[in-house]
C-alpha positions, 0 to 999 in steps of 0.5 A: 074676435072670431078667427074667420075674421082674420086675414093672416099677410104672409108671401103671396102678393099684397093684392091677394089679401087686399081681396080677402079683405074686401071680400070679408067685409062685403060679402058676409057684411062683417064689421071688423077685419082684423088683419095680422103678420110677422116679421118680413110680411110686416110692412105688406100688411101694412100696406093692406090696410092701406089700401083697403081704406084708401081705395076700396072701403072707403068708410073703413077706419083702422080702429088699433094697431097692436105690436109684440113679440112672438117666441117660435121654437125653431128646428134645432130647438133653439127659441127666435124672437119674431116681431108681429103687428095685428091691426083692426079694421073698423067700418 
């Protein structure tokens, strides 16, 4: 899938990536979304998708959720393990 399909959830609020969403999907009459996040901003991603299939593009259908683990090499050089979900909008 192509990168400007992506929507990276990280700090800002839940309904500014709801829009960038939206926006993908109307707008440049794309298929697919797909929609990705790290650690703590997990669970806003999450509730993205939901949002979007529940309230805004109704005809949506999340087509695969697939989680795994991300290794970052910190400041000090020591390695953290970070969770992270990616999931697949459909229309």
């Amino acid at each position: 899938m192509a990168e400007e399909n992506t929507v990276f959830v990280g700090k800002k609020g839940t309904m500014a990536y709801v829009l960038a969403v939206v926006t993908q999907m109307n707008q440049q009459n794309t298929k697919e979304v797909l929609i990705k996040a790290r650690g703590k901003a997990i669970s806003r991603a999450v509730d993205v998708a939901e949002i979007v299939k529940n309230k805004f593009v109704t005809n949506v259908k999340i087509n695969g959720i697939n989680i795994s683990t991300e290794e970052i090499n910190t400041e000090d050089g020591s390695i953290l393990k970070v969770s992270a979900i990616e999931i697949k909008l459909v229309k």
